[in-house]
C-alpha positions in Angstrom: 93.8 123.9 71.5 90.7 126.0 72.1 91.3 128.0 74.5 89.2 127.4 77.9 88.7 128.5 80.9 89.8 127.1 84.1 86.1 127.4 85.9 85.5 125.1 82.3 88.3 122.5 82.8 86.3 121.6 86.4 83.1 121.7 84.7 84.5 118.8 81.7 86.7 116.7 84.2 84.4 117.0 87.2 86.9 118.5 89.3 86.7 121.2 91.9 88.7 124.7 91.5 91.4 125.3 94.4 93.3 128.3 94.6 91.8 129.5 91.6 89.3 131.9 90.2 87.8 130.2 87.4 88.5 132.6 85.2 92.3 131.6 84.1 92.5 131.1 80.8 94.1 127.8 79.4 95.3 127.8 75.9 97.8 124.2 76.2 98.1 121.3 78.3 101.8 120.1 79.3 103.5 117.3 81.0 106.2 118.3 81.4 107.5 122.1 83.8 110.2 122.4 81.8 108.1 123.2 79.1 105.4 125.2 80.4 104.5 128.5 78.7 101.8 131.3 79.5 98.2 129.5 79.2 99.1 126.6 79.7 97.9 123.5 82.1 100.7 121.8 83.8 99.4 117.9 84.4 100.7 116.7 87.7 101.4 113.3 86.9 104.0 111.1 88.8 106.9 109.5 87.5 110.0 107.3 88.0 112.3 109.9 89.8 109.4 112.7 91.2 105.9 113.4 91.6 104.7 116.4 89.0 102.3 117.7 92.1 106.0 119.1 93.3 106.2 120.8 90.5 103.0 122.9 90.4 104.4 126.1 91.8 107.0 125.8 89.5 104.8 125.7 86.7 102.7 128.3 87.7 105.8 130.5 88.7 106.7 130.0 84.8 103.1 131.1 83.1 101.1 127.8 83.7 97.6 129.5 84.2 97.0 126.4 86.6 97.1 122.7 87.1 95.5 119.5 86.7 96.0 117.5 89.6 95.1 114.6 91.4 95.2 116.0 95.0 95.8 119.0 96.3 98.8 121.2 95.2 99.9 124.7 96.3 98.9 126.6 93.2 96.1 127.2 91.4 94.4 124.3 90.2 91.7 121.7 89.0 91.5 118.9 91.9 90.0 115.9 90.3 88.5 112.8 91.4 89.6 109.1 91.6 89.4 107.1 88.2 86.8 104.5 88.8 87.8 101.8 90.2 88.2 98.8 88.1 88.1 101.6 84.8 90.6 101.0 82.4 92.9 104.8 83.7 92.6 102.7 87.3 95.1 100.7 86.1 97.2 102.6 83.6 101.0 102.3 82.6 101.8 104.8 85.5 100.6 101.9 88.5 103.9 101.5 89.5 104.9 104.8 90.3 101.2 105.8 91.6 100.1 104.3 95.1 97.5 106.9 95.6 96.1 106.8 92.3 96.6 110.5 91.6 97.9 110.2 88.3 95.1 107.6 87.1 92.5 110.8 88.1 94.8 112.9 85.9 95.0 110.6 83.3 91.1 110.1 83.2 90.5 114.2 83.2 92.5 114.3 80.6 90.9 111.6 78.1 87.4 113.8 79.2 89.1 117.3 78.6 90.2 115.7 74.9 86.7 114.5 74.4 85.1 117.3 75.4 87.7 119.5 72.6 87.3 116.8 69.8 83.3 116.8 69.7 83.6 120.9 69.1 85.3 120.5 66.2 83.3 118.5 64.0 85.1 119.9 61.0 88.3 118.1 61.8 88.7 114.5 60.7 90.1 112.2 63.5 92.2 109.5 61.9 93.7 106.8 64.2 96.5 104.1 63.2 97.6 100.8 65.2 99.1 97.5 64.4 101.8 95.4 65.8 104.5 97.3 64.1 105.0 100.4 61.8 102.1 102.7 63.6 104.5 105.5 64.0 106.0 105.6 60.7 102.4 105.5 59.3 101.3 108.0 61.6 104.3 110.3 60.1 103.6 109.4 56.9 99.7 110.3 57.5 100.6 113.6 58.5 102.8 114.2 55.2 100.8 112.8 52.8 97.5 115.0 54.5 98.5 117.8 55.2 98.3 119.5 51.4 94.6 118.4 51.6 95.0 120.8 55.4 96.3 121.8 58.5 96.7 118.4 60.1 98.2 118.1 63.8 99.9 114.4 64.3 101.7 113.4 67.5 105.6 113.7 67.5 107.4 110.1 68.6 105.5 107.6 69.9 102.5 109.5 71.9 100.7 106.3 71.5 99.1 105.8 75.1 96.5 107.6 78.0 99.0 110.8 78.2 100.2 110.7 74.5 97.4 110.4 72.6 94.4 113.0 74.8 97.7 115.2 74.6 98.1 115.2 70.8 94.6 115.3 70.4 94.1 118.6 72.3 96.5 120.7 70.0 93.9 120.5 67.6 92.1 123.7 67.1 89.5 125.3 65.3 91.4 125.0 61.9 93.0 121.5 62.1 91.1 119.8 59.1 93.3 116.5 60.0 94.1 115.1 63.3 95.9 111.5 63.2 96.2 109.7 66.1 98.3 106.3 66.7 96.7 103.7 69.3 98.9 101.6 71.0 97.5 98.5 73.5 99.2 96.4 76.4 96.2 94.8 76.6 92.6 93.7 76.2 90.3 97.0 76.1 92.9 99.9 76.0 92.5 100.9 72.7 88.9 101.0 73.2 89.2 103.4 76.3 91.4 105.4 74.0 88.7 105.4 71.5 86.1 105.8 73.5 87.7 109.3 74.3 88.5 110.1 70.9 86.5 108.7 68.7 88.3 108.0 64.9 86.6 108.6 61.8 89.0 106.7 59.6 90.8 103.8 61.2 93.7 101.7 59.2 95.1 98.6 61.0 98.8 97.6 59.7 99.1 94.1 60.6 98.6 91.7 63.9 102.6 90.4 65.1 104.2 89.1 67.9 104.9 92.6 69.7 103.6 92.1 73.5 102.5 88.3 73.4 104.1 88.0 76.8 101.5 90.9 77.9 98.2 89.4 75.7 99.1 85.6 75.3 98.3 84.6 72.0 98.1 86.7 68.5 94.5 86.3 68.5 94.4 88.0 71.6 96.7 90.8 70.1 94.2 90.7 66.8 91.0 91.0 69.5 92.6 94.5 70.6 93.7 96.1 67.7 90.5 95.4 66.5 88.8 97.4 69.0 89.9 100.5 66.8 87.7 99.5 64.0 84.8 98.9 66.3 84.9 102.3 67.4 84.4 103.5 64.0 80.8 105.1 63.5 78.6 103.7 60.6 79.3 106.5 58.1 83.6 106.4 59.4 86.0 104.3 57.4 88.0 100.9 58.0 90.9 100.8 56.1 92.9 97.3 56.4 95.6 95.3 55.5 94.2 93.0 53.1 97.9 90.7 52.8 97.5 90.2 57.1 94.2 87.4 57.4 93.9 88.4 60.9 93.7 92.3 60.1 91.3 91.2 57.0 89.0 89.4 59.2 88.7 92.8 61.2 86.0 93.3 58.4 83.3 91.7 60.6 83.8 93.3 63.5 83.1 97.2 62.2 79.4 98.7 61.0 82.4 101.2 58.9 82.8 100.9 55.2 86.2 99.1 54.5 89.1 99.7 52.4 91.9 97.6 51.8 95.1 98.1 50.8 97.8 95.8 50.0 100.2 94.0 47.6 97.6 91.2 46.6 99.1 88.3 48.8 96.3 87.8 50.9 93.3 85.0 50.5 90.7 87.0 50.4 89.5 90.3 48.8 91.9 92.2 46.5 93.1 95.0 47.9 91.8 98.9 46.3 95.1 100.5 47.3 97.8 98.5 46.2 101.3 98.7 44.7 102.5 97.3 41.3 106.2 96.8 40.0 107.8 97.1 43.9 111.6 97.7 43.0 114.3 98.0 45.7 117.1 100.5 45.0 119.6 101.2 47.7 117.5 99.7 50.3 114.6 102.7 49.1 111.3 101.0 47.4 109.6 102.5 44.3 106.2 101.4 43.3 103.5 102.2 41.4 100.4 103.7 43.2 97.1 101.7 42.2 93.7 102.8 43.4 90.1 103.2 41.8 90.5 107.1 40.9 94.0 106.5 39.0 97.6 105.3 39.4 101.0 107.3 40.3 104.5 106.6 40.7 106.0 106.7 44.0 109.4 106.7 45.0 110.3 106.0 48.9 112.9 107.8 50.6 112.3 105.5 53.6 114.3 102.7 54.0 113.1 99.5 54.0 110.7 97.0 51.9 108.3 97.0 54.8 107.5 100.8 53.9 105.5 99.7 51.1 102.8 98.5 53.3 102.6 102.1 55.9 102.7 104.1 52.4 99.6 102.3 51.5 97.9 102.3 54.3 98.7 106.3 54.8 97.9 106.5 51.0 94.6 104.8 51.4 93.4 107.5 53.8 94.4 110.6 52.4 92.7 108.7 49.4 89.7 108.6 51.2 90.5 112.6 52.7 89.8 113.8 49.4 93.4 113.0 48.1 93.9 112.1 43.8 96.9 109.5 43.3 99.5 111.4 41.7 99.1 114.2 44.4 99.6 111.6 47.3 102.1 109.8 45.4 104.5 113.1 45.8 103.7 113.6 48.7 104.9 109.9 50.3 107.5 110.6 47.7 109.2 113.5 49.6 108.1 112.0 52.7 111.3 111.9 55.2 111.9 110.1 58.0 109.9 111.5 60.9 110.7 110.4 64.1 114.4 109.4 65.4 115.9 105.7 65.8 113.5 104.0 63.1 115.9 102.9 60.1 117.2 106.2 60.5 120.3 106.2 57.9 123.6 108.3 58.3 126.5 107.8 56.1 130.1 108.8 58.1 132.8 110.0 56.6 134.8 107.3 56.0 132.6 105.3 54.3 130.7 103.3 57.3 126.8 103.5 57.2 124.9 103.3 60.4 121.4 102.0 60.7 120.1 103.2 64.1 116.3 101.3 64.7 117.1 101.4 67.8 113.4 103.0 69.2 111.8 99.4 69.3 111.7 95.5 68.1 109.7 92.6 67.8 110.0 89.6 65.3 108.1 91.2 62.4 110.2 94.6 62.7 113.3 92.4 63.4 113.3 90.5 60.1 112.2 93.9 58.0 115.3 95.4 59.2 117.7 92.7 58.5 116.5 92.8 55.1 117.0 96.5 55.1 120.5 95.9 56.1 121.4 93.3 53.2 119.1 95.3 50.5 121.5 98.7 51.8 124.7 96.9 52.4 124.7 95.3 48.9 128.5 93.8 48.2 129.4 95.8 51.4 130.2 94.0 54.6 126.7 94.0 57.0 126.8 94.1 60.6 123.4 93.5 62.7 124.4 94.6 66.2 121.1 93.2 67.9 119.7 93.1 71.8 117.1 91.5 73.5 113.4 91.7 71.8 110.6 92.1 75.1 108.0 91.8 75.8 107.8 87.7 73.9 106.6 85.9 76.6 107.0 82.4 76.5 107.9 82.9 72.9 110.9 84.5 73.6 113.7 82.2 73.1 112.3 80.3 69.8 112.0 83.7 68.6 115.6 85.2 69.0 116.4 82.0 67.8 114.8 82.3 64.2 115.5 85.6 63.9 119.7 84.3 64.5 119.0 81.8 61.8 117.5 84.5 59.1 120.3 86.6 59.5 122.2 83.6 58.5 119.3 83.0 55.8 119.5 86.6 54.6 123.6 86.6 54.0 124.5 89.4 57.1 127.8 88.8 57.6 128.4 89.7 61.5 125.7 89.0 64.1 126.6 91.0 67.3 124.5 89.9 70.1 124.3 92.5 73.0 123.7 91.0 76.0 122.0 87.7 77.1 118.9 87.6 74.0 119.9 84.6 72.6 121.2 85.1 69.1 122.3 81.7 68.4 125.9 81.8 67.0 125.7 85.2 67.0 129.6 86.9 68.7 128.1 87.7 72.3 128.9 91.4 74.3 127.7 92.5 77.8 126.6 95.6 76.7 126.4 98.6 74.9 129.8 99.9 76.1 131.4 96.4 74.9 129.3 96.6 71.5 130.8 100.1 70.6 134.4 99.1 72.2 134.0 95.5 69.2 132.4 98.3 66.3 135.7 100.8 66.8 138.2 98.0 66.4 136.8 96.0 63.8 134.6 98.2 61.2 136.2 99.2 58.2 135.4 101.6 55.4 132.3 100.2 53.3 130.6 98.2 55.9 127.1 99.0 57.1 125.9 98.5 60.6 122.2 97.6 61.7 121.7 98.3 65.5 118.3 97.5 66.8 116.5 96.0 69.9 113.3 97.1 71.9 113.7 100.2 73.7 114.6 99.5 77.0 118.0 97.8 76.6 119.4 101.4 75.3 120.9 100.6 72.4 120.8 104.0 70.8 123.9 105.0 72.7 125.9 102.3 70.0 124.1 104.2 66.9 124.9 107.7 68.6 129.0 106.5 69.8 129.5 105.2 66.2 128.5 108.9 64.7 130.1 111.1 67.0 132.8 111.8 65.4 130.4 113.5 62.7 128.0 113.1 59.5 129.0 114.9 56.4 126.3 112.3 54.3 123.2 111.9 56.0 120.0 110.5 55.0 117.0 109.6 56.9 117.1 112.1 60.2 120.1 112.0 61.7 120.6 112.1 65.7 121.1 115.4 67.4 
């Protein structure tokens, strides 16, 4: 971050100073007291269990120079207004836990406080990354296969919404050369506010699924919003699509960008610039050649999955565009690992069982790319898909759990563990995690590889994390700490 002063954080957010000076200098922004370091500015944002305002003399006590806050706190601080009403931070994903609309204000400063640092580095090339499913694997993959070309800062996890991405996008500093961003939606318009704050250079949409059509209704409503990241693009910035996905291809019309397009050739319309030849599947792990105008490259995925093939391309396609030569970014997605926890993350134990923890998140799409993960991994071995609930479906909901029982069947896995009520059509039914790990300890035996995956609220993480505790000696992909 470039460091500011606190007299300048009121100036940016149109806040007023209290208890302050002016003159503290702010070098970071947390969310979070318990990491607060000298320079930094704590956000007073409320949550679930407690209100961050509580927690501003505690910050400051620890080295926060002051705090961003929606009301009146006793510590030094930048008091800011109400988020317009009817704005897009009026209605954010903290409304629940926000009667007074405090943390909407913070939320809103802080989408001006990144704006205001993103347009003084005009060296720095914003790079943004959404879809349905694979946006944080992309956006790890992004900052792997870009940062040879420079200092690239990329969010860790899934900072992906109005306090994840302003916050990623303010550790940039006068030598980041890179800074990806990953755009999430749960609904119509918030990836343009996101945008609109951070404005992307280079764009790449993934696909348009079935993620959230309880929240937007239809996929051409889902299509409509991830679209609104290429529309943001200026007329010398860069759209680079899926060309295989029709509705990320029609995203063409809708940006004044020049467009790339990457892709395996499937689709109907344009061939695709980026693409992959002779895909092979070993262990699970694609290899493909690299294809693009300036030359072709072997790559060789340590990520596991088929579905990979389509984020490497997409990452590929940028860093292309970055200044990037094929063989260059074809080592680099090469010796790409895993970065962030709970997405295929692979972890050989001991005695021979493999566990599969994709545990972070599900939707149909991501559902059926990790079953064939599973079979493609598993091989003769006996597979196990330990599966929970997939949210967020809508009406949808039950016709999907229901196809994705019968391609398990389709695909060959050989035990379908339901966890809960989902709706896994002959699938052996448990009541929860505890009862999932209780079935796994009894039954698996050496050899057998386990897939455990459902969206992130039903928690089952805790069955990846039980089934490894008693230790890794092999493990590949990132292993849970």
């Amino acid at each position: 971050m470039i460091e500011m002063r606190l007299a300048d954080v009121a100036a940016v957010t149109g806040g007023r100073l209290h208890r302050a000076t002016g003159e503290e200098r702010v070098a970071s922004v947390e969310f979070d007291s318990r990491a607060v370091g000298p320079g930094a500015l704590f956000l007073a944002l409320p949550g679930e269990r407690a209100d961050g305002h509580a927690f501003a003399a505690a910050a400051v006590a620890a080295g926060a120079s002051g705090v961003l806050a929606g009301r009146e706190v006793d510590a030094p601080a930048v008091v800011v207004p109400p988020a317009p009403p009817g704005g897009h931070f009026a209605r954010t994903y903290l409304a629940a836990n926000d009667p007074d609309g405090s943390g909407a204000a913070v939320l809103a400063a802080l989408a001006a406080l990144a704006a205001h640092a993103v347009r003084s580095l005009p060296a720095t090339a914003v790079v943004g990354v959404t879809g349905s499913s694979g946006k944080t694997t992309t956006k790890d993959l992004l900052a792997a296969v870009l940062a040879p070309l420079g200092p690239t800062v990329a969010p860790p996890g899934s900072f992906n919404n109005e306090l994840g991405l302003p916050w990623t996008a303010l550790r940039a500093g006068a030598d980041t050369r890179h800074l990806v961003l990953e755009f999430s939606a749960r609904g119509p318009g918030h990836i343009a506010a996101l945008a609109a704050a951070v404005p992307p250079r280079v764009a790449a949409v993934l696909n348009v699924g079935s993620a959230h059509l309880g929240e937007f209704g239809s996929r051409a409503a889902v299509a409509r919003a991830k679209g609104e990241l290429v529309e943001a693009l200026p007329a010398d910035g860069v759209a680079v699509l899926n060309a295989d996905d029709p509705a990320v291809a029609a995203m063409a019309e809708r940006t004044a960008a020049r467009v790339v397009r990457f892709g395996l050739g499937t689709g109907t319309g344009p061939d695709p610039v980026v693409r992959a030849e002779d895909v092979e599947l070993h262990a699970g792990r694609a290899r493909f050649t690299l294809v693009a105008p300036t030359g072709s490259a072997p790559v060789a995925l340590r990520l596991v999955g088929a579905h990979q093939v389509g984020n490497a391309l997409a990452a590929a396609a940028v860093a292309l565009e970055l200044g990037g030569d094929p063989a260059g970014v074809a080592a680099a997605l090469s010796a790409a690992e895993p970065g962030s926890r709970w997405r295929m993350e692979v972890t050989d134990r001991p005695d021979g069982v493999t566990v599969v923890n994709d545990a972070y998140n599900a939707n149909p799409e991501s559902m059926r790319a990790a079953l064939s993960a599973l079979v493609a991994i598993a091989g003769p071995r006996r597979s196990w898909a330990v599966l929970g609930t997939m949210a967020e479906l809508g009406a949808d909901a039950a016709a999907a759990h229901a196809d994705i029982a019968r391609a398990a069947r389709d695909l060959g896995v050989d035990r379908l563990v339901e966890v809960g009520a989902a709706g896994y059509a002959g699938a052996h039914r448990v009541d929860d995690a505890a009862a999932a790990i209780a079935l796994l300890r009894a039954e698996l035996e050496e050899g057998d590889v386990v897939l455990v995956k459902a969206s992130r609220a039903v928690g089952l993480d805790r069955v990846a994390t039980a089934l490894l505790e008693p230790g890794r000696l092999d493990t590949r992909g990132v292993a849970a700490r």
